[in-house]
TIMI-2910 file (N, C-alpha, C, CB; in pm, 1 decimal, decimal comma, always signed):
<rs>
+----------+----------+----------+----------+----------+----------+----------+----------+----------+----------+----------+----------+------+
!      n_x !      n_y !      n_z !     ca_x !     ca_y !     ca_z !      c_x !      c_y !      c_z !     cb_x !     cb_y !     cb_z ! resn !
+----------+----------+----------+----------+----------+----------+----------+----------+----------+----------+----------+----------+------+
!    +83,7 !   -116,5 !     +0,0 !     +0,0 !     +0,0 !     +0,0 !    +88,4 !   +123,1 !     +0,0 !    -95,3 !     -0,4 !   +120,1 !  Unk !
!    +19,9 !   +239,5 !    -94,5 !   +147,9 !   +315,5 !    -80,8 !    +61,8 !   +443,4 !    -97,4 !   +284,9 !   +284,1 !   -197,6 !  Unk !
!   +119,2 !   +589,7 !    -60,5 !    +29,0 !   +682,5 !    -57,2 !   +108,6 !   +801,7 !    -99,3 !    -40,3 !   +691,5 !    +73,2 !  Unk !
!   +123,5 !   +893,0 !   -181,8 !   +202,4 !  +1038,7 !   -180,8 !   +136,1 !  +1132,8 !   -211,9 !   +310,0 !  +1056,8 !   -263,1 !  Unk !
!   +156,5 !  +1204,9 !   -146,9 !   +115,6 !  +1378,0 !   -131,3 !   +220,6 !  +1443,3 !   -107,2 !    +17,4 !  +1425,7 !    -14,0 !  Unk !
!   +169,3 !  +1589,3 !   -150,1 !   +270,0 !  +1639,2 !   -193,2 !   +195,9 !  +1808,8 !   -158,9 !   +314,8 !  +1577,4 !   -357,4 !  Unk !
!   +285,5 !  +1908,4 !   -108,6 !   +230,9 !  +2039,1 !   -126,3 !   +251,1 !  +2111,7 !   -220,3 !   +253,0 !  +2106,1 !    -47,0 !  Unk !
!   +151,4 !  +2229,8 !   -220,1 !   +165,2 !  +2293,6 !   -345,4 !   +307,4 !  +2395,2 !   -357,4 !    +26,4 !  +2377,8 !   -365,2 !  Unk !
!   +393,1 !  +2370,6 !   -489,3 !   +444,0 !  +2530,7 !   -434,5 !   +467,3 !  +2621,7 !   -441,1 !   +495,5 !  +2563,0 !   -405,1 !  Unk !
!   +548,9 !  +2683,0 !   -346,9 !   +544,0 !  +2846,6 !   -357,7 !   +564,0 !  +2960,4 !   -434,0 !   +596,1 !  +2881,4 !   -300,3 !  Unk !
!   +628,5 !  +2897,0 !   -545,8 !   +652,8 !  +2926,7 !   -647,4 !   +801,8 !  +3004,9 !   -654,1 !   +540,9 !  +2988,6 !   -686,7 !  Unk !
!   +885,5 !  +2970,8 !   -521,1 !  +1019,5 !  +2974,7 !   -555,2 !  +1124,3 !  +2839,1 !   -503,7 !  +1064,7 !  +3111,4 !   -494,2 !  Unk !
!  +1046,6 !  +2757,0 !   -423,6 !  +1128,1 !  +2641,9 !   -415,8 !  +1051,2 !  +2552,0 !   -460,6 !  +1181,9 !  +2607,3 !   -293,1 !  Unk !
!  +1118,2 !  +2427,5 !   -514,7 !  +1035,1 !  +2244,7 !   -552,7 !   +908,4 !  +2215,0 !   -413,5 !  +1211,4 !  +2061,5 !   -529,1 !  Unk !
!   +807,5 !  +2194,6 !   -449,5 !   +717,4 !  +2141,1 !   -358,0 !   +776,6 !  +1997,0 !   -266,9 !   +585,8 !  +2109,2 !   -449,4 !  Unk !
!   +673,0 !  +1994,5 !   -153,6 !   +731,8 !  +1900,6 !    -30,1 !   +644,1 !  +1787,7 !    -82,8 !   +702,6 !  +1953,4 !   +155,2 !  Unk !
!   +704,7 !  +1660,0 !    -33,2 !   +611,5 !  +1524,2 !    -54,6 !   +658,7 !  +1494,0 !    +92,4 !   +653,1 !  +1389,5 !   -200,1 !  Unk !
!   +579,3 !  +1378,6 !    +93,1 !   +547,3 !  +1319,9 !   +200,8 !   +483,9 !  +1124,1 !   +130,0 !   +416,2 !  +1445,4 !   +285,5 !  Unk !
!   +543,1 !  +1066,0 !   +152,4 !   +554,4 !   +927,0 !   +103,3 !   +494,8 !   +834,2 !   +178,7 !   +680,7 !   +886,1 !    +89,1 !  Unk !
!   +384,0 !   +745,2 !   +209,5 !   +391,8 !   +614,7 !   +344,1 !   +345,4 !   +493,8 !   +276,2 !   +274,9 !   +639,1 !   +497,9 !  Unk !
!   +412,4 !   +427,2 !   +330,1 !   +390,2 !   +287,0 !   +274,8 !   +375,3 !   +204,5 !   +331,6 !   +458,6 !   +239,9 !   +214,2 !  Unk !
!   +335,1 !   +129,9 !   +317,1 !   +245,6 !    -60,6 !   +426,1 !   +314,0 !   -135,2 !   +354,2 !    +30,6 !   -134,4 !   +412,0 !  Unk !
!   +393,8 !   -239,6 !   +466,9 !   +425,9 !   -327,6 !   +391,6 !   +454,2 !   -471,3 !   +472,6 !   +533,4 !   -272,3 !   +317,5 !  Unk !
!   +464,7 !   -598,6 !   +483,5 !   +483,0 !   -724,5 !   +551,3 !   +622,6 !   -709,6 !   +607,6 !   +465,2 !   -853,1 !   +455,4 !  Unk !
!   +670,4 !   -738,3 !   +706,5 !   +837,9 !   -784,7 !   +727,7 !   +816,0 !   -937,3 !   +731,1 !   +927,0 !   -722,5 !   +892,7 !  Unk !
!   +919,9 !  -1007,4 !   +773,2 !   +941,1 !  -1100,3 !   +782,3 !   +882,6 !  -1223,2 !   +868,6 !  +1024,9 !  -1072,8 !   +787,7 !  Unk !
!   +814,3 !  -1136,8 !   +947,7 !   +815,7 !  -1189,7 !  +1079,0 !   +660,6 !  -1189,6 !  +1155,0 !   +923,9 !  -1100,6 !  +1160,4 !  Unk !
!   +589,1 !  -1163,2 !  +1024,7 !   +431,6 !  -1155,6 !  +1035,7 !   +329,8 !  -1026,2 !  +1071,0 !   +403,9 !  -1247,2 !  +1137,0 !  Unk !
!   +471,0 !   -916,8 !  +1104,3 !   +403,7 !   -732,2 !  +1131,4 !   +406,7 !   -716,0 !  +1006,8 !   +500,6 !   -587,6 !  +1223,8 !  Unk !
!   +429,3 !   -572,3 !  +1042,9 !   +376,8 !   -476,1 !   +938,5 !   +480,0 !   -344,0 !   +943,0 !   +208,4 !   -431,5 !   +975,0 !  Unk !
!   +503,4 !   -289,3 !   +881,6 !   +592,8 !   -204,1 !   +888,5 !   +521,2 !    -86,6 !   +816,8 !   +722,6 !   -253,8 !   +834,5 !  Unk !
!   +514,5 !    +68,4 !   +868,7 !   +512,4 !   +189,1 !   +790,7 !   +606,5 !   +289,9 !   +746,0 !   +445,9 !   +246,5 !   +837,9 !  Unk !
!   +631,4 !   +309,0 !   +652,9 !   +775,8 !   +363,9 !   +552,6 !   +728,4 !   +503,5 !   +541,0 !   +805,6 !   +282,1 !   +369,3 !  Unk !
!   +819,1 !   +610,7 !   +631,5 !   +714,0 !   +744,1 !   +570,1 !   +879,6 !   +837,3 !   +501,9 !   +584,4 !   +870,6 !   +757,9 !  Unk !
!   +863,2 !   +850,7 !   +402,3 !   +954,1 !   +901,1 !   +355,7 !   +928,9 !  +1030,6 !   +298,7 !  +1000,9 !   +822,7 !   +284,1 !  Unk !
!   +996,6 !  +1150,5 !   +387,3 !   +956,0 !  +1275,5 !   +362,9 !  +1069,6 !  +1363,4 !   +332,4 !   +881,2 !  +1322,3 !   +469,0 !  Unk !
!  +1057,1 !  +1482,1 !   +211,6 !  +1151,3 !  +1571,0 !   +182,6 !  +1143,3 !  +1673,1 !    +64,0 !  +1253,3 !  +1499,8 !   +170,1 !  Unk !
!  +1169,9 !  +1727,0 !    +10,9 !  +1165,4 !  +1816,4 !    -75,1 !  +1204,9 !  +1793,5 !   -210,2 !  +1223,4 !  +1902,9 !    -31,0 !  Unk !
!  +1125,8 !  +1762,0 !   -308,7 !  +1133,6 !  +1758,0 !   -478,2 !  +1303,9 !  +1738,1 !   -557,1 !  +1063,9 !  +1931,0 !   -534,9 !  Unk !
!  +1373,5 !  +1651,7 !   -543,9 !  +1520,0 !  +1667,6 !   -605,8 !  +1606,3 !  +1744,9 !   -520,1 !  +1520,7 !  +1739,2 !   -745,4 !  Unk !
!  +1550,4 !  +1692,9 !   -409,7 !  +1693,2 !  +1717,4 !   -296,9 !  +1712,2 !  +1607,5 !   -174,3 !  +1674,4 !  +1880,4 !   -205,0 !  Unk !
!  +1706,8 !  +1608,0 !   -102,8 !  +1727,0 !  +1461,8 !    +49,3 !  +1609,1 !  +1464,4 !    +87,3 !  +1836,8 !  +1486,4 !   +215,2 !  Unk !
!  +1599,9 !  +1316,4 !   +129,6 !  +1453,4 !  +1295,1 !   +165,0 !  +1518,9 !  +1211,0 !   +306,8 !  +1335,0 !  +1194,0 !    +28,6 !  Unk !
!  +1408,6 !  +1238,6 !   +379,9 !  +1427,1 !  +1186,7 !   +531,4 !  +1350,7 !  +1026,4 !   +496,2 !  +1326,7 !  +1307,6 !   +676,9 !  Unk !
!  +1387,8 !   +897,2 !   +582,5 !  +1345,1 !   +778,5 !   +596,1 !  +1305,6 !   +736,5 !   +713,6 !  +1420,1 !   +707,6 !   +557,2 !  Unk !
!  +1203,7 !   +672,5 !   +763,4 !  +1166,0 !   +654,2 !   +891,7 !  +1078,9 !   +526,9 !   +897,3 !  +1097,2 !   +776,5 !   +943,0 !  Unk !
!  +1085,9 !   +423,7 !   +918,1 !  +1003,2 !   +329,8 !   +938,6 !   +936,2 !   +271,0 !  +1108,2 !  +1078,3 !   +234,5 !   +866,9 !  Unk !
!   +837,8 !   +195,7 !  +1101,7 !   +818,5 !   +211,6 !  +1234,5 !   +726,4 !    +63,1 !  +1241,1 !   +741,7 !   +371,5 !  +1281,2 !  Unk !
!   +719,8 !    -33,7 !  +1341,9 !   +693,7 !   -130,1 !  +1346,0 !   +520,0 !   -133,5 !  +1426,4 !   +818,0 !   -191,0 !  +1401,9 !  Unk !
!   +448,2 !   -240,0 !  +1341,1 !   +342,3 !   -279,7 !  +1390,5 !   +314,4 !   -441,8 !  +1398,5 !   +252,4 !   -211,5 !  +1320,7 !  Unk !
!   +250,1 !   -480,8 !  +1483,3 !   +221,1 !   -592,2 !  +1523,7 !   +133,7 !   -662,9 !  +1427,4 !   +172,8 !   -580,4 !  +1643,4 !  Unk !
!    -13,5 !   -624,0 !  +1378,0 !    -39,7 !   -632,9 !  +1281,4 !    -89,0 !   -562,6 !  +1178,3 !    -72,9 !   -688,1 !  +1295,6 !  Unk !
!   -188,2 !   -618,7 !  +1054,2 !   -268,2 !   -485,0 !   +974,8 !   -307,4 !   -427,8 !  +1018,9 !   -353,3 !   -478,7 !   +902,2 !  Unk !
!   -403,2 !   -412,6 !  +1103,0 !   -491,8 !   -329,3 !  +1178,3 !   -457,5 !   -242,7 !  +1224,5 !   -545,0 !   -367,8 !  +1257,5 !  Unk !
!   -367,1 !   -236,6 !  +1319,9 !   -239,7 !   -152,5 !  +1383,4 !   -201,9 !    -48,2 !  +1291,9 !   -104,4 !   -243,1 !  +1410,0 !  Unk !
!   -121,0 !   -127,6 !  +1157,3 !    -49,2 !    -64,0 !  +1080,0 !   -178,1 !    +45,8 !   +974,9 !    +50,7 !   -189,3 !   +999,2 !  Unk !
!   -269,9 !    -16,2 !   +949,1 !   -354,5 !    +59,4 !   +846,1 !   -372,7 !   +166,3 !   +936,6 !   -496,8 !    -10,9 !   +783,4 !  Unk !
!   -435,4 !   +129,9 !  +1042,1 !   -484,7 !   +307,0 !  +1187,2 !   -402,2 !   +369,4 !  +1168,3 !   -485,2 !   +309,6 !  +1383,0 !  Unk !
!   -237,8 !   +347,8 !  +1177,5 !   -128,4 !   +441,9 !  +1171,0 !    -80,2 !   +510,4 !  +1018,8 !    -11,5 !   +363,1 !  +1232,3 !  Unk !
!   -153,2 !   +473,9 !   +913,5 !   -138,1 !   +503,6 !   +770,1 !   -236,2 !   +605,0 !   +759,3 !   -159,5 !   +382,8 !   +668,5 !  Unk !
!   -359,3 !   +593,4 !   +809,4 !   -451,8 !   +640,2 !   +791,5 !   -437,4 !   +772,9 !   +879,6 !   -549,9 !   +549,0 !   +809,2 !  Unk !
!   -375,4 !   +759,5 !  +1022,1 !   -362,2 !   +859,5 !  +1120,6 !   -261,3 !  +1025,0 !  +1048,8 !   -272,4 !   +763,3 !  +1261,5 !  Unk !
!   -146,0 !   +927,1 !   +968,6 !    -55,8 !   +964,2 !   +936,5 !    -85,6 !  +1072,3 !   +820,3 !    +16,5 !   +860,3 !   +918,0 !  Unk !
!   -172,4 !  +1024,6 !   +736,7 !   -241,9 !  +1085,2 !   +579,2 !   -319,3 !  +1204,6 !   +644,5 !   -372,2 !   +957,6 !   +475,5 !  Unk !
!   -371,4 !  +1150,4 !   +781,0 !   -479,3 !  +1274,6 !   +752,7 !   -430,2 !  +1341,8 !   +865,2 !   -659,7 !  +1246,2 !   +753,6 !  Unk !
!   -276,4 !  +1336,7 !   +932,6 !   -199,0 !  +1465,9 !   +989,1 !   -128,7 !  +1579,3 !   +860,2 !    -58,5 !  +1396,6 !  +1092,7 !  Unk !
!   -129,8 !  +1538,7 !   +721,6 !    -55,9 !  +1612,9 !   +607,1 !   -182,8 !  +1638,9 !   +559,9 !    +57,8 !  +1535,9 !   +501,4 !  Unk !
!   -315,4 !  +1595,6 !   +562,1 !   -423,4 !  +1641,1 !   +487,6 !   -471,5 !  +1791,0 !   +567,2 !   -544,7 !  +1514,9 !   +483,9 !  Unk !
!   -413,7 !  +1772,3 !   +700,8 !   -404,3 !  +1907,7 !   +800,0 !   -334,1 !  +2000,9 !   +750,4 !   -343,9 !  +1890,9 !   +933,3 !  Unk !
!   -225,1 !  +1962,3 !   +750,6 !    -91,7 !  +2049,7 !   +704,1 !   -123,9 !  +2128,0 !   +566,5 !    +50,3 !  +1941,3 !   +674,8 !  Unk !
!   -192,2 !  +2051,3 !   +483,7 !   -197,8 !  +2140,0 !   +373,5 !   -129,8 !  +2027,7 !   +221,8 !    -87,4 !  +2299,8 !   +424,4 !  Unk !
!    -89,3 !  +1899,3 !   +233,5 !    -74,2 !  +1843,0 !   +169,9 !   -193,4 !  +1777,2 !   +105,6 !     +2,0 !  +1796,7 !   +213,5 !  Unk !
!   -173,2 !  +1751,9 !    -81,8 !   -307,3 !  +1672,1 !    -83,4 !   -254,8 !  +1565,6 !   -149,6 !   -441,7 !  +1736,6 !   -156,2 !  Unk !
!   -356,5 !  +1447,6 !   -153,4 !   -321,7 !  +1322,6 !   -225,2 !   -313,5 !  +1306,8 !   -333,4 !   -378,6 !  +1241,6 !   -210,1 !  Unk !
!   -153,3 !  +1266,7 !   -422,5 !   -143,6 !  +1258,9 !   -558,6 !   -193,4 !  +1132,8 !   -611,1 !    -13,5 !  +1280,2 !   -598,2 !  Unk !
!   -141,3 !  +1049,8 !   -542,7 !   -116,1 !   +879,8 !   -561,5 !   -177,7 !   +822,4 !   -437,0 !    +61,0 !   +825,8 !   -570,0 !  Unk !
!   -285,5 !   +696,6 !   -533,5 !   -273,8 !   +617,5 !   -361,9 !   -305,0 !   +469,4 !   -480,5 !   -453,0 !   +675,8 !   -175,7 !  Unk !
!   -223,9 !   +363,7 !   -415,9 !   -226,9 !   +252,5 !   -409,9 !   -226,8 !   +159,4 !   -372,3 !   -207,7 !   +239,1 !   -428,5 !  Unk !
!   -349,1 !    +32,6 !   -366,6 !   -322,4 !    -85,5 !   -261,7 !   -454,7 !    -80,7 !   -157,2 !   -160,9 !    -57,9 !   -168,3 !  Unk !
!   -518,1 !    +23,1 !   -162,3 !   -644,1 !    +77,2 !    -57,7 !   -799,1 !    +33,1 !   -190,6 !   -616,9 !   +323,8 !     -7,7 !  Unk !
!   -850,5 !    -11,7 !    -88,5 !  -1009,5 !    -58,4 !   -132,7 !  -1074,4 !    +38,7 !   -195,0 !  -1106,7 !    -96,4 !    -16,4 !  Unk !
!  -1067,2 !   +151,2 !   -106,6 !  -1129,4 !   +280,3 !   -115,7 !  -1090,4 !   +353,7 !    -11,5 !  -1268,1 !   +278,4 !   -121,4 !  Unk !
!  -1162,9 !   +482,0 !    -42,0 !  -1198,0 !   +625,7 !    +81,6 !  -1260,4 !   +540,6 !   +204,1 !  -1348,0 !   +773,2 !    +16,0 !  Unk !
!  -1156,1 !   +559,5 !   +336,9 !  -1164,8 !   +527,9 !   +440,2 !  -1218,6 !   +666,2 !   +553,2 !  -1036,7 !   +461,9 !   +454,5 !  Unk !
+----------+----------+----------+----------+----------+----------+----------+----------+----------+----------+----------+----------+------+
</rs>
């Protein structure tokens, strides 16, 4: 599952994204990948462990709609049923 948004911009620097992703580890969790940074420059990496889907989707979902605050909107979403 994967999700990016991105802000609009200002019209003197590259707009911000904001990246998260769901994905299995090894070991039967779940892992969320939020990879955040600025358009063709360093992007920050951060992953963070969940026990299971359930866990992990609440924290995808928590996560989307702290940047849907911020002012980011959704470019891409993949892997989701629908509007949750």
């Amino acid at each position: 599952m994967r999700l990016l948004l991105q802000q609009r911009p200002d019209g003197h620097e590259a707009p911000r994204f904001v990246q998260l992703m769901l994905q299995p580890d090894l070991f039967g969790g779940w892992e969320l990948v939020r990879e955040t940074g600025q358009q063709g420059a360093r992007s920050t990496l951060r992953r963070e462990q969940f026990p299971d889907q359930a866990a992990a989707l609440s924290a995808i979902e928590k996560a989307r709609d702290a940047q849907l605050k911020k002012g980011f909107q959704l470019m891409f979403a993949s892997g989701f049923d629908g509007p949750r």
